[in-house]
LUMLUMVO-16587 format. One record per residue (C-alpha): residue in one letter; x, y, z; residue number from 1. Coordinates in pm, 1 decimal, padded with zeros to 6 digits. Example, Ala and Ser with C-alpha at 12.3 -4.5 7.8 and 13.67 -1.06 7.14 Angstrom:
% LUMLUMVO-16587
  rest         u         v         w   nr
     A   01230.0  -00450.0   00780.0    1
     S   01367.0  -00106.0   00714.0    2
% end
This chain:
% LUMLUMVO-16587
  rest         u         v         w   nr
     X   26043.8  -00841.4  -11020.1    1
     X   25975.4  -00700.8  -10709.6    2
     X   26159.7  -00856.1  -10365.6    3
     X   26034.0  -00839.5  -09993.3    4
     X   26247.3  -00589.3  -09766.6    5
     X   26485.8  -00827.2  -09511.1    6
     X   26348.0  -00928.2  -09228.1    7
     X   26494.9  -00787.4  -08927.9    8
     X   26608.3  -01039.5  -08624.8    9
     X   26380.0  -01251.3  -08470.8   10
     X   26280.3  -01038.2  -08215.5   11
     X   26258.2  -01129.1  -07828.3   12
     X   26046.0  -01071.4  -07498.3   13
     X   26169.3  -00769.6  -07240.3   14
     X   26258.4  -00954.3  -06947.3   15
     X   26025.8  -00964.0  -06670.3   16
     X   26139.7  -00700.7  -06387.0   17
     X   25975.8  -00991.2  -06131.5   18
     X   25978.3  -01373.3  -06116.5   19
     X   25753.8  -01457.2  -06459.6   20
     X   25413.1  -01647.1  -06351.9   21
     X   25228.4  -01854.9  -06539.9   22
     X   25118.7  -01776.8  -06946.0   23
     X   24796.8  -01608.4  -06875.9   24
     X   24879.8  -01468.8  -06599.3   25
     X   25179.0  -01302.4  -06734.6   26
     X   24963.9  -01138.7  -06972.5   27
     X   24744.8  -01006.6  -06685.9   28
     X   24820.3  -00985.6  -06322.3   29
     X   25234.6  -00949.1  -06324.2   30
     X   25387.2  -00675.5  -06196.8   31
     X   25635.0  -00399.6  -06465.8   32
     X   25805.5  -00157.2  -06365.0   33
     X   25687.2   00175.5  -06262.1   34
     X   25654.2   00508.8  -06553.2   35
     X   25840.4   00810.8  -06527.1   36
     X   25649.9   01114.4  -06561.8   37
     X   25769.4   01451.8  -06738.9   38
     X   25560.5   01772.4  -06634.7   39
     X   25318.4   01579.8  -06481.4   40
     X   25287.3   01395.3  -06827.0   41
     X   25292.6   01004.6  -06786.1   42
     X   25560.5   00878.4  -07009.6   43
     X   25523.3   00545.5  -07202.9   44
     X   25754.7   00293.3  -07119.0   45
     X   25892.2   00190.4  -07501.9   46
     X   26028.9  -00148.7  -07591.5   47
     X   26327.2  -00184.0  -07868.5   48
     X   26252.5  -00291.2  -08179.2   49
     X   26119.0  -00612.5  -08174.8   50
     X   26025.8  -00659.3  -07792.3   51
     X   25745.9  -00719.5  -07638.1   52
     X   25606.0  -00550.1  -07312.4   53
     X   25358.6  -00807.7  -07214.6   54
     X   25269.3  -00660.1  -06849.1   55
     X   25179.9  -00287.9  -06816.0   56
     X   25361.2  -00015.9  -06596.0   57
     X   25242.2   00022.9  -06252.2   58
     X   25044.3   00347.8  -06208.7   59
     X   24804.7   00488.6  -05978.0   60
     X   24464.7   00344.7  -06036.0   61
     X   24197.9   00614.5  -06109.4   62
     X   23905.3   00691.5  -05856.9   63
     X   23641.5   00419.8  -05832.4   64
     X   23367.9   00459.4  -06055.0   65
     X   22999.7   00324.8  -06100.1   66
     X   23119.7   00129.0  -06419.6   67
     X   23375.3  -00056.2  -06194.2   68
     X   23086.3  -00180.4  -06027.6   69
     X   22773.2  -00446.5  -06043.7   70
     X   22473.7  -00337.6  -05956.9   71
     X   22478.1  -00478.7  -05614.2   72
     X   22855.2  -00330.6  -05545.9   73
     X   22685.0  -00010.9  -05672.1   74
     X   22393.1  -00003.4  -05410.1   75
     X   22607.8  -00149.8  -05119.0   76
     X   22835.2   00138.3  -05217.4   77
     X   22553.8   00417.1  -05156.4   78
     X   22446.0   00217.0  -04786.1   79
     X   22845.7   00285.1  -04693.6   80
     X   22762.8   00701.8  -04788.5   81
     X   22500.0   00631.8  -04566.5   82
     X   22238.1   00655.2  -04819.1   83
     X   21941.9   00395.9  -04912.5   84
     X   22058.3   00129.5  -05108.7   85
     X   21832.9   00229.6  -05411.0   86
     X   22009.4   00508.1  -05426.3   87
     X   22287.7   00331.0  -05602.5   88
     X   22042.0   00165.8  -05873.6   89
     X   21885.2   00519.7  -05933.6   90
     X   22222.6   00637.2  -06051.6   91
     X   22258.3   00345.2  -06263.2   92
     X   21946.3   00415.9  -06434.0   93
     X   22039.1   00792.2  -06495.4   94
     X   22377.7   00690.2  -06613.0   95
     X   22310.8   00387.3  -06818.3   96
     X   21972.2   00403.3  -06902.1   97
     X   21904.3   00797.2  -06953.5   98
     X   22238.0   00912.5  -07063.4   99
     X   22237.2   01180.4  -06869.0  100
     X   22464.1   01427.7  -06863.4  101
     X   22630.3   01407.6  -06503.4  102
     X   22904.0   01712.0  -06473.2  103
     X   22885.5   01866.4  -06129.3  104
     X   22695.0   02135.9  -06285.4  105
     X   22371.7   01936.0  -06319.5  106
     X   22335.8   01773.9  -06023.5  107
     X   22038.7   02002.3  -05973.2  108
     X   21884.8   01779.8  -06293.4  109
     X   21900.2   01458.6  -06054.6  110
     X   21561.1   01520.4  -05916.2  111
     X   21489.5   01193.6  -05791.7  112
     X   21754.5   01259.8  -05561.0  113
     X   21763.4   01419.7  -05228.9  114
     X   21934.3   01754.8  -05317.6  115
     X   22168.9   01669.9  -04986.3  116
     X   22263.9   01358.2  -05132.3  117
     X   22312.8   01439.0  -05510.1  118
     X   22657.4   01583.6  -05505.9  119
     X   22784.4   01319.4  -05263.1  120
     X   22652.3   01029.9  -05469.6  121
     X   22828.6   01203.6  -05735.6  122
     X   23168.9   01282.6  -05615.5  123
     X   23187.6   00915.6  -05434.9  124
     X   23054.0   00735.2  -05749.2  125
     X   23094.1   00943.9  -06078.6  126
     X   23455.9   01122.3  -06093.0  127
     X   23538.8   01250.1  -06405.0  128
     X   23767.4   00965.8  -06555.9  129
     X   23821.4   01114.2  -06897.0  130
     X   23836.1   01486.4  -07046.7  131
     X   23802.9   01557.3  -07456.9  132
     X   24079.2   01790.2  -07547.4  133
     X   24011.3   01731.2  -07899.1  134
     X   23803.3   01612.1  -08114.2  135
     X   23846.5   01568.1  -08532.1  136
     X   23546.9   01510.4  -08815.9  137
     X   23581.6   01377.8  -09167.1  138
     X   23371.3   01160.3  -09402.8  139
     X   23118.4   01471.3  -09396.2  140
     X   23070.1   01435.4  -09043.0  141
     X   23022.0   01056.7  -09036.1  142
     X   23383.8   00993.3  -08853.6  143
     X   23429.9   01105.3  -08506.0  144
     X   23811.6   01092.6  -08325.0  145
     X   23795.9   01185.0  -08000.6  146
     X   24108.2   01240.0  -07785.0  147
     X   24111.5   01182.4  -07423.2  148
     X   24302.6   01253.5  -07149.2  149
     X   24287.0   01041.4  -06857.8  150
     X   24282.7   01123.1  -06475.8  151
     X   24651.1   01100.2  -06488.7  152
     X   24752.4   01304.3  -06804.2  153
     X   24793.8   01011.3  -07011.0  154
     X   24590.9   01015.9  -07378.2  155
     X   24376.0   00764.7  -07531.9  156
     X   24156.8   00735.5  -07886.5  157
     X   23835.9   00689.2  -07965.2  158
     X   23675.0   00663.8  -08307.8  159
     X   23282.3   00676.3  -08409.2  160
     X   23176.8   00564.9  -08711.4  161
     X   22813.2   00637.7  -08799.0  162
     X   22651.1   00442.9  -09089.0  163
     X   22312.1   00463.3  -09231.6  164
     X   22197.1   00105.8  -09035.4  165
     X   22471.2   00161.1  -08739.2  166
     X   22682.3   00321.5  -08545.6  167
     X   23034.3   00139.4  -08452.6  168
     X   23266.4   00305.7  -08152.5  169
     X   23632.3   00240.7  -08205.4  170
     X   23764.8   00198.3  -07840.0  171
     X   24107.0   00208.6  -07675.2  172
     X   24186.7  -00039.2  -07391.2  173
     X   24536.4   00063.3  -07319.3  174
     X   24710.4   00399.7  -07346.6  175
     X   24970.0   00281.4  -07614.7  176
     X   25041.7  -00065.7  -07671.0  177
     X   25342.4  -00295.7  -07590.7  178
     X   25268.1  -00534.7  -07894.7  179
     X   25591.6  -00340.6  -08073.0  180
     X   25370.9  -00397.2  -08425.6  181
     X   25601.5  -00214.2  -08677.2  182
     X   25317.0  -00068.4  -08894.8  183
     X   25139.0   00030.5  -08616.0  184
     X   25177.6   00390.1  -08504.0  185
     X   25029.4   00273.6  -08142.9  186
     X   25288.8  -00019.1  -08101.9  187
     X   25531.8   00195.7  -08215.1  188
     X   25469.3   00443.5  -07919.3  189
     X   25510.4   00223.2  -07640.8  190
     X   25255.7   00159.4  -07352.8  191
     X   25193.2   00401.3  -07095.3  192
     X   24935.4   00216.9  -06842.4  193
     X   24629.7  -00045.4  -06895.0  194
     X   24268.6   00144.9  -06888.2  195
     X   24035.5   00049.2  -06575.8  196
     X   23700.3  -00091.9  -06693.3  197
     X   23489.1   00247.1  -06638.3  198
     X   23733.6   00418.0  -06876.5  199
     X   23662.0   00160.2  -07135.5  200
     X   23331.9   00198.0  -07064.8  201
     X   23307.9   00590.2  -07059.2  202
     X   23443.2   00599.4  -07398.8  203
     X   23137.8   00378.4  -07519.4  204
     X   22884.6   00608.2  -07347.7  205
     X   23024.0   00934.4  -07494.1  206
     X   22943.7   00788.1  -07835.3  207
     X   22589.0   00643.7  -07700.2  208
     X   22523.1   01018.6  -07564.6  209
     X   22636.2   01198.6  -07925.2  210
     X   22424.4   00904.8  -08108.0  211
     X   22072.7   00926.8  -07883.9  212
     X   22112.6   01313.2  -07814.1  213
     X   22340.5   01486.1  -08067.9  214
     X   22523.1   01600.9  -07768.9  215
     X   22917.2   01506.2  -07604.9  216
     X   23106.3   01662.1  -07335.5  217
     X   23243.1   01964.8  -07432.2  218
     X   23617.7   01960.0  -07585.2  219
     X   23879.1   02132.6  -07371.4  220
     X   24148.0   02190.1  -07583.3  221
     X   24179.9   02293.9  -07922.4  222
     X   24029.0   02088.1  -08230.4  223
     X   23769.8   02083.8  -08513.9  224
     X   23412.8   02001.0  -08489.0  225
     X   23159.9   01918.2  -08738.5  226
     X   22807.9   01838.5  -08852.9  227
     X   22683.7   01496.4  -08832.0  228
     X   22632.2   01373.1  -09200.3  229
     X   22568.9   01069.1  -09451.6  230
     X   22759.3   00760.1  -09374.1  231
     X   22921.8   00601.8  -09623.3  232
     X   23078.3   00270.8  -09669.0  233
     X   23110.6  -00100.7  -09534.9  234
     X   23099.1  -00122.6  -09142.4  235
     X   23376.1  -00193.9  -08891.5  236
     X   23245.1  -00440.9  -08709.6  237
     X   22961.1  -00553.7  -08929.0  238
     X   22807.2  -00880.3  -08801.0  239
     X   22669.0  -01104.0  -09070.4  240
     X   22335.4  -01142.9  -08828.0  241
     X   22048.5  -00904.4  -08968.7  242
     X   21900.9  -00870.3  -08594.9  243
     X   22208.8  -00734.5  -08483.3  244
     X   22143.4  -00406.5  -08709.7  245
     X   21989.7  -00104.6  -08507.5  246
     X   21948.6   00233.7  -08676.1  247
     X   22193.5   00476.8  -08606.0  248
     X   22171.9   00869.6  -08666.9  249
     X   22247.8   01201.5  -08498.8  250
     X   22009.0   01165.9  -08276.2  251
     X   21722.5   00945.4  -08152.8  252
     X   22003.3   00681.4  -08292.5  253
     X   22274.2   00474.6  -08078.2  254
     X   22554.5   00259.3  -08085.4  255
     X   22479.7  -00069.2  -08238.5  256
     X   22873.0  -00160.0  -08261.3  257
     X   23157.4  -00173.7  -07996.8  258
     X   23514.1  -00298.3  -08145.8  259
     X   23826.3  -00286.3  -07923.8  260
     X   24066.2  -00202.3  -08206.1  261
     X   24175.9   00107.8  -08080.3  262
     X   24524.4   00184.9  -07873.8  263
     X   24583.1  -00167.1  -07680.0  264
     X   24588.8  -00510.6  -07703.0  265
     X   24295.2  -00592.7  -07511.8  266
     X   24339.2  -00923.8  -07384.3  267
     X   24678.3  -00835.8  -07238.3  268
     X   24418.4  -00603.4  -07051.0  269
     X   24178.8  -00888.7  -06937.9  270
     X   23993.9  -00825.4  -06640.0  271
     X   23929.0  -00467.5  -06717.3  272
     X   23807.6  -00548.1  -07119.3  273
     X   23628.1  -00831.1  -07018.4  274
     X   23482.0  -00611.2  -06709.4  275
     X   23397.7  -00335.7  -07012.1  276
     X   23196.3  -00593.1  -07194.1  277
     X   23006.4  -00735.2  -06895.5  278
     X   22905.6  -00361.8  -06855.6  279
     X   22843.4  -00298.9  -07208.4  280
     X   22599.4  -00602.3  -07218.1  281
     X   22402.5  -00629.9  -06934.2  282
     X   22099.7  -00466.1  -06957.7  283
     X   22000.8  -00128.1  -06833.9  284
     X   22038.7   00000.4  -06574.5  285
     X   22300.8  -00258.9  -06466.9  286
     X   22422.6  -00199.9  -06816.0  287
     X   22414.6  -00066.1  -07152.8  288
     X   22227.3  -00358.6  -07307.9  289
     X   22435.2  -00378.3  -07639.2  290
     X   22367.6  -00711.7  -07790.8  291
     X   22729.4  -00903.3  -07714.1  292
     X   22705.0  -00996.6  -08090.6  293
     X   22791.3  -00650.1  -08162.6  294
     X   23095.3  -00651.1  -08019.9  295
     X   23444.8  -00725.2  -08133.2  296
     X   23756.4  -00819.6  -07921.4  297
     X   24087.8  -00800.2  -08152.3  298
     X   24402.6  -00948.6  -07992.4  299
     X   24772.3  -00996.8  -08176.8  300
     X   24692.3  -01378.4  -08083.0  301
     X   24703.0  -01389.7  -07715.4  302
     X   24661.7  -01778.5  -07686.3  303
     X   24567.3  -01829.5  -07352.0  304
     X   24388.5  -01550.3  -07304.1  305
     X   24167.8  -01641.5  -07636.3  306
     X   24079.2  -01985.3  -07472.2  307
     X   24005.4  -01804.1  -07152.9  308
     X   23762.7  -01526.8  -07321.7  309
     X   23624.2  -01853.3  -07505.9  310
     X   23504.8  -02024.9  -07122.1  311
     X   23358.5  -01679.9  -07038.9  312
     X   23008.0  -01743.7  -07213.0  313
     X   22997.1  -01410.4  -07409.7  314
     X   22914.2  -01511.4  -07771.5  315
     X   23187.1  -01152.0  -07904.9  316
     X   23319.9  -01120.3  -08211.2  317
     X   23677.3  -01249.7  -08201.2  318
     X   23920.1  -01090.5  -08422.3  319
     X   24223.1  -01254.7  -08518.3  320
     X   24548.4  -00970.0  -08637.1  321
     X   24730.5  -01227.0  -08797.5  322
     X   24894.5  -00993.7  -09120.6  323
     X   25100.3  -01315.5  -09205.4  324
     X   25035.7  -01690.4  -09285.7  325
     X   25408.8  -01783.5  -09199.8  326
     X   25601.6  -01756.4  -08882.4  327
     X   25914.0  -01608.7  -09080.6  328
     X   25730.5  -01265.0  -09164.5  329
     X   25482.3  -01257.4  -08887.0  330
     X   25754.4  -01288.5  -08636.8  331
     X   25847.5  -00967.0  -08773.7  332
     X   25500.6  -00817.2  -08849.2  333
     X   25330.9  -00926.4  -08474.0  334
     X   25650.9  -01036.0  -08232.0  335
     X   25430.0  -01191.0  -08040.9  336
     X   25423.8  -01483.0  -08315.5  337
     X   25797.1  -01539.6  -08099.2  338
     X   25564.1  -01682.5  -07838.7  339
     X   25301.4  -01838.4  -07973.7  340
     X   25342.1  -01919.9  -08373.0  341
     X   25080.9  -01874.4  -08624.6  342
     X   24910.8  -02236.1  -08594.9  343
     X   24884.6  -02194.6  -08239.4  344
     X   24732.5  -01872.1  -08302.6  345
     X   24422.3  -02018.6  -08553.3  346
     X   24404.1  -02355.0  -08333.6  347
     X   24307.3  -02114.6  -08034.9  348
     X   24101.6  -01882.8  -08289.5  349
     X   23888.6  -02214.4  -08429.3  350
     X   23849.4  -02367.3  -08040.2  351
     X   23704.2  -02007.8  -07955.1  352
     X   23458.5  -02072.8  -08277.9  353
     X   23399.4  -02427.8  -08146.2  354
     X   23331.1  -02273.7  -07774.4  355
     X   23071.1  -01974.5  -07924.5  356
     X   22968.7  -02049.1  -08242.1  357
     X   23047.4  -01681.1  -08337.4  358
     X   23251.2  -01633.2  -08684.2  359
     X   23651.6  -01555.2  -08613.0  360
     X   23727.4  -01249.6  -08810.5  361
     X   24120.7  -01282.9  -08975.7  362
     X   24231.7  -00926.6  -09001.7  363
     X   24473.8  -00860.9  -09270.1  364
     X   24711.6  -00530.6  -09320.4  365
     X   24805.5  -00562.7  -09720.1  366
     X   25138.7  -00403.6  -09735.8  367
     X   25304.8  -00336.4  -10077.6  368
     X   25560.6  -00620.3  -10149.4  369
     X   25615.3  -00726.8  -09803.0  370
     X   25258.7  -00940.8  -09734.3  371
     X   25057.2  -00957.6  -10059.4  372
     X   25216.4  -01209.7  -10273.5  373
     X   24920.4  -01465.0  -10449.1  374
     X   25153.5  -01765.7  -10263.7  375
     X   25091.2  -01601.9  -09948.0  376
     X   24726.8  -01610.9  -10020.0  377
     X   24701.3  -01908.3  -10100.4  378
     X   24884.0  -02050.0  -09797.8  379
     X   24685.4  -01849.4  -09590.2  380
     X   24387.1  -02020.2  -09730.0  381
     X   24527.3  -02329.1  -09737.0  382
     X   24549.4  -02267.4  -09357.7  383
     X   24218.1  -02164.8  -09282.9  384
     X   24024.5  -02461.7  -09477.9  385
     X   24264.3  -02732.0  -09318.7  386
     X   24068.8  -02634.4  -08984.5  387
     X   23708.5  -02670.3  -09153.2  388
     X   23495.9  -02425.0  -09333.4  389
     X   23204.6  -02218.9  -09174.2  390
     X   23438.4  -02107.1  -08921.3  391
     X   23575.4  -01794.1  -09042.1  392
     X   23634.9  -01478.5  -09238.7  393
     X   23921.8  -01298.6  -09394.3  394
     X   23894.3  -00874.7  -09350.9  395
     X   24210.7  -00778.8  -09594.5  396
     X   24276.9  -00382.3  -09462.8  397
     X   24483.0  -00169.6  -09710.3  398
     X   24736.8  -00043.2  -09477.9  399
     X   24684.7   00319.9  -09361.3  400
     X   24966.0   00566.0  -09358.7  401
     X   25145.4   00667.0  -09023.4  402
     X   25439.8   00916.5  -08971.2  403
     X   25787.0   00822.5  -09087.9  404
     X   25681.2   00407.1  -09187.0  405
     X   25882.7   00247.2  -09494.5  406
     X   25579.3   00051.0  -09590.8  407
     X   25306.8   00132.6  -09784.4  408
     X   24924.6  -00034.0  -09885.7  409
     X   24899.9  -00264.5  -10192.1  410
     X   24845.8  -00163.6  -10535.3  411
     X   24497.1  -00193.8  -10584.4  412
     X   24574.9  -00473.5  -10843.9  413
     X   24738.7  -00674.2  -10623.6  414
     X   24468.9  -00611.9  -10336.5  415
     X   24205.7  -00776.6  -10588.0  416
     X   24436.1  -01063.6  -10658.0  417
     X   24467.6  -01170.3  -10296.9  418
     X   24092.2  -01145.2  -10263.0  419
     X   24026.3  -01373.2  -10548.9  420
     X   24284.3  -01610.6  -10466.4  421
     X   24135.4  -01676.2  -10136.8  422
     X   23785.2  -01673.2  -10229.7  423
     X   23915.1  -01913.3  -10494.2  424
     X   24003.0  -02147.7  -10231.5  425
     X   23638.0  -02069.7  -10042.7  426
     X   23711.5  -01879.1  -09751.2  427
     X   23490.7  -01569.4  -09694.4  428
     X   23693.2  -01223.9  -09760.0  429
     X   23546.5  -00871.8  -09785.3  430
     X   23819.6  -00589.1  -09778.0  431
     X   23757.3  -00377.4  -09470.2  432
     X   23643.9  -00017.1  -09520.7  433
     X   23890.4   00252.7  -09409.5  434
     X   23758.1   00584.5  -09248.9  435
     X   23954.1   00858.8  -09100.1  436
     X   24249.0   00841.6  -09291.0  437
     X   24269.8   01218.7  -09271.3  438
     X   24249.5   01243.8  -08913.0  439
     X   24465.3   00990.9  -08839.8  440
     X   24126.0   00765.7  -08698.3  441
     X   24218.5   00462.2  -08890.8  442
     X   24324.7   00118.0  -08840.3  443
     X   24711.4   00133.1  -08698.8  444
     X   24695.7   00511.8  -08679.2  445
     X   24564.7   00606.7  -08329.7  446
     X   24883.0   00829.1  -08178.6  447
     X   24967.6   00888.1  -08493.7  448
     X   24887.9   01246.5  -08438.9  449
     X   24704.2   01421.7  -08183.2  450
% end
């Protein structure tokens, strides 16, 4: 007979270096403390075991960009270079709309531009945010982990996922996390800085470049690259709507599927995520034009900022990290179950259902002897139905390997139990497919190793 590890101490909140505002708030607009920096190289500020680091280091903000902006901020930006107005929405067409590639180098390509006025417009509205220094392929091409650096040294994850009726980008909204997540290589590194909305975004139309013109910007550091081959698998983000599916390829295709599962936890990141989705869905050239059904937000359980994504009007995917049906493990698991406990985290899930009408996705890391017992199952289930059925769906995730962790995924066996035992009880549950194991692109493993 097998017996869960001991739980460590209930684990508690940093301090806030300032007086601590209200709950959402706190998760968004208050002050931390500033990060060191080592060779130019921004240091992550690190919480001890258990903590939480709810606001973000101050940093310097990176250079305005066009994805910062609406349209109309865009345009009155170009009058105050003294250009036409238009000028602004011409760039937005070229960026969102075309794709185009928009280095310094090819300015000459902007030819609906004055040639006097393209490398202005350029420098003033298009800085180069984020640089490739490596990039890894598995899955016969089909997996894509990018790794970026940011404007100020720090380094971020992306992962694309091509399939043969979509493509799904993997996107970072933090560099590191302060969710402290013990399985989680990201949590484990600490948090570094929140990402501004355009780097979000940038991240998004990298993929959307590689997908519609077999073409990225060019890696500038050492790393592996790959042909584009034959998807395999269930999706990430897979909406149960068939007019959400959109071919995807390795070119002529594009990105049908945004999730923000990468390094982060999104909503402590609000204005900038939700900025990044307001980009991501307004239509070209203002934005993207991704169908908001596409696109996933996954929080730790964030409970007022899931009610306050829920008044926003944007029918997204909500995805719900719970890992644990009682408080006792998940306040070990996710220490953010210290704040808000694990029926406060599906009341606010089911409201944001009630708010949308979009399913709640439950995401659930089955690891060996510490999660996966059929009682824990069957609680969770228990859980689910006692707030109605319709509502949601259960994504069990074997739990991917990181660097130096005690825990381990489930024995197969005991994977299919769990399933059954919560289908049993009739709640929805497809185990997630798990790409880029090898390159350290999987669920929990961004930082892992780059």
């Amino acid at each position: 007979m097998t017996t869960r590890q001991p739980a460590v101490p209930a684990p508690t909140e940093t301090p806030a270096p300032t007086e601590t505002p209200a709950p959402t708030e706190a998760l968004i607009e208050a002050p931390a403390p500033a990060a060191t920096e080592v060779l130019g190289q921004p240091i992550p500020t690190a919480p001890a075991r258990g903590q939480l680091l709810m606001v973000a280091p101050r940093r310097g903000k990176p250079p305005r960009h066009l994805a910062d902006l609406t349209l109309a901020e865009r345009m009155a930006a170009a009058a105050e270079l003294g250009e036409k107005p238009f000028r602004g929405r011409q760039l937005s067409v070229h960026y969102f709309e075309r794709l185009a590639d928009l280095d310094p180098a090819s300015a000459h390509q902007l030819t609906d531009l004055p040639a006097g006025s393209r490398q202005p417009l350029l420098d003033a509205l298009l800085p180069r945010l984020i640089q490739p220094i490596r990039e890894l392929v598995c899955d016969g091409g089909a997996t894509v982990k990018t790794v970026w650096r940011l404007f100020d040294g720090a380094l971020v994850e992306s992962v694309l996922m091509k399939y043969p009726d979509r493509a799904t980008v993997c996107v970072s909204s933090q560099a590191g996390c302060g969710m402290n997540c013990p399985f989680c290589a990201t949590g484990q590194s600490g948090l570094t800085r929140n990402l501004s909305t355009a780097e979000i975004v940038e991240q998004v139309r990298s993929a959307a470049r590689l997908m519609a013109h077999g073409v990225s910007t060019p890696v500038t550091g050492p790393g592996t690259g790959g042909g584009l081959g034959v998807p395999l698998g269930v999706p990430l983000g897979e909406s149960t709507d068939s007019d959400d599916r959109r071919p995807g390829s390795s070119g002529g295709g594009r990105v049908s599927n945004v999730v923000f599962m990468g390094m982060g936890e999104a909503l402590a990141n609000y204005k900038a995520a939700v900025g990044a989705i307001r980009r991501l869905t307004d239509p070209a050239p203002e934005g993207l034009g991704l169908s908001a059904r596409g696109i996933t937000m996954s929080t730790v359980g964030l409970v007022p900022a899931i009610d306050k994504l829920a008044a926003e009007g944007i029918p997204v995917t909500l995805a719900l990290s719970l890992h644990a049906p009682d408080d006792e493990l998940r306040d070990e698991l996710v220490p953010v179950n210290t704040r808000w406990k694990v029926a406060e985290a599906l009341d606010a899930a089911r409201r944001y259902f009630d708010a949308t009408g979009r399913r709640v996705s439950i995401e659930y890391a089955l690891i060996r002897d510490i999660n996966d017992q059929e009682w824990r199952a069957d609680l969770l289930g228990k859980l689910l139905t006692a707030r109605g059925r319709g509502w949601v769906h259960v994504n069990p995730i074997p739990l991917n390997p990181t660097p130096g962790s005690k825990w381990t995924a489930s024995d197969p066996r005991v994977q299919n139990t769990f399933v059954e035992r919560l289908r049993a009880r009739g709640v929805p549950t497809t185990v997630r497919d798990t790409r880029g194991q090898e390159i350290d692109g999987a669920c929990g493993q961004l930082a892992a190793a780059t």
